[in-house]
N, C-alpha and C positions, 0 to 999 in steps of 0.2 A: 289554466291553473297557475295559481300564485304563489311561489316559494318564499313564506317569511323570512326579512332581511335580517334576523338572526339566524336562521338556518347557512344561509349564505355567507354571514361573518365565521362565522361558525366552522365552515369546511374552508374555506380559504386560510381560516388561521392555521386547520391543522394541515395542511399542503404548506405552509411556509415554516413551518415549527417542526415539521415532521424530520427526525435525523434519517435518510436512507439508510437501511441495516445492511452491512456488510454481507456476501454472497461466500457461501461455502463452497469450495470444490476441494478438488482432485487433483493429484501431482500433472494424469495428462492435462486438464485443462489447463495449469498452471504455466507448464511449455507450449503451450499452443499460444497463450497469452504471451510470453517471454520472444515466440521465434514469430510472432505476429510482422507481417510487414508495416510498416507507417512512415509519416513524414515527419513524425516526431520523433524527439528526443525522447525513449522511455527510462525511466528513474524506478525502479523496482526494489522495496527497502524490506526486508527480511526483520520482525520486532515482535517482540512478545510485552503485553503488559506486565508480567515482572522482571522485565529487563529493565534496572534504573538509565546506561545508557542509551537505548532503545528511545527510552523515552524524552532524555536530555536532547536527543539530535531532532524529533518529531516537529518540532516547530519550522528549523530549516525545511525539511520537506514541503510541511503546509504552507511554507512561504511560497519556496518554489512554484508549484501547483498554481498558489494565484496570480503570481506576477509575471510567468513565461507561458505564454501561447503556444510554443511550441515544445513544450515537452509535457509527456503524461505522467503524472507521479502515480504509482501504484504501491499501499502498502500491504504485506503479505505477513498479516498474524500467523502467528507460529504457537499460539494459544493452546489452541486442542491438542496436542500431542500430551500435554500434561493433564489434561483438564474438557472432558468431551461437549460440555457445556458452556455456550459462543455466547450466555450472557452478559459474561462478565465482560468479553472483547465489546460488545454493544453499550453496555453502560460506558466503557472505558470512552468508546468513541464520542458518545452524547456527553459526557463532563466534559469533555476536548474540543468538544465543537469540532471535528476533525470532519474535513471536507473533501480530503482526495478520497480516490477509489479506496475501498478497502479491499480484501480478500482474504478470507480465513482457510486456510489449507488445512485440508482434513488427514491428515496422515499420518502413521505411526510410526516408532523406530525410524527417526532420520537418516541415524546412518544406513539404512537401504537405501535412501532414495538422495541425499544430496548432492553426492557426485554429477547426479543427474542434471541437478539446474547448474552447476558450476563445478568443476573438476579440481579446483584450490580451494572450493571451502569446506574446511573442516564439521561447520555445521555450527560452531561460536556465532552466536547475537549480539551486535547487530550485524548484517553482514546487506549489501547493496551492489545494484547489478545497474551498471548504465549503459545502454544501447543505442547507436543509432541506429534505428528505425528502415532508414533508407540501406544503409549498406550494410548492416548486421553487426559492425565492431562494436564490441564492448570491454569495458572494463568491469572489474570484479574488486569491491571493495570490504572487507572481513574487521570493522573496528566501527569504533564510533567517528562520526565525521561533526565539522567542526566548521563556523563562520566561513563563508566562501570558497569551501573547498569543493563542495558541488558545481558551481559553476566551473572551474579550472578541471576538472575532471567531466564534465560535459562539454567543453571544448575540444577535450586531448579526441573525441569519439565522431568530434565533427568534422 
C-alpha cells in the first residue's frame, strides 16, 4: 500500500508545527515534581499570563532551558485559580513559542496550599524555586528576576 507524499508532508508538518499543550495537574503531583530526585539543576518559575512581570522575566527562562543541559526549566501557570479555562495559558504559549515544560496547576484558594510548595511565599507572582536535584537545597525566589541572576543563583545551590 502506498501513502501519497502529500499525506506524508502533511503529518510531518503538523508533528513539527505542533505546540505540545501544557499538562494539568494537582498540588500533589506538583510536590512530587518539585521533591523529584535528578542530576539536574531544576528551575520551577511560578507565572500567570496576566502577570506583566511574569511575563518580562519569561524569556530568561526560555533561554535558560536552551542553552544549559543540565538544568530543567519548569513553568507553573497559575492561570486557573482565576480562570477554569487552560485556553488561554495554550494560546499564551503558542504566540510565545514557549518550549520549556509547562504545567498548569489546577487549584483553588492558594492561600491553602502555598505554604505547601514554599513556607516564605506569600503566594505574590512571580515567585521561582531553584533546586538541586542532587542534594535537595534550594533557594526560593518571590519577585521578578532580571539578566543573569539565574545563573548566580543556580550556582549558590551547586
Amino acid at each position: 500500500m502506498r501513502v501519497p507524499l502529500s499525506v506524508i508532508l502533511l503529518l510531518i508538518s503538523l508533528t513539527l508545527f505542533a505546540q505540545p499543550k501544557a499538562e494539568i495537574i494537582k498540588l500533589k503531583q506538583l510536590q512530587e515534581h518539585i521533591q523529584a530526585k535528578t542530576d539536574k539543576v531544576k528551575v520551577i518559575n511560578f507565572w500567570a499570563t496576566w502577570c506583566a512581570p511574569c511575563i518580562k522575566e519569561m524569556p530568561l527562562f526560555e533561554k535558560l532551558n536552551a542553552e544549559r543541559q543540565n538544568v530543567e526549566v519548569t513553568l507553573v501557570s497559575m492561570d486557573l485559580d482565576l480562570d477554569p479555562n487552560p485556553e488561554k495559558v495554550y494560546k499564551f504559549l503558542d504566540r510565545r513559542k514557549i518550549k520549556s515544560q509547562v504545567l498548569i496547576l489546577d487549584e483553588r484558594d492558594p492561600n491553602s496550599w502555598i505554604d505547601q510548595v514554599d513556607k516564605n511565599w506569600s503566594g505574590a507572582l512571580p515567585a521561582t524555586i531553584i533546586i538541586n536535584g542532587k542534594t535537595g537545597k534550594r533557594k526560593f525566589i518571590e519577585r521578578e528576576l532580571h539578566e543573569g541572576e539565574l545563573e548566580k543563583l543556580i550556582a549558590e545551590v551547586l
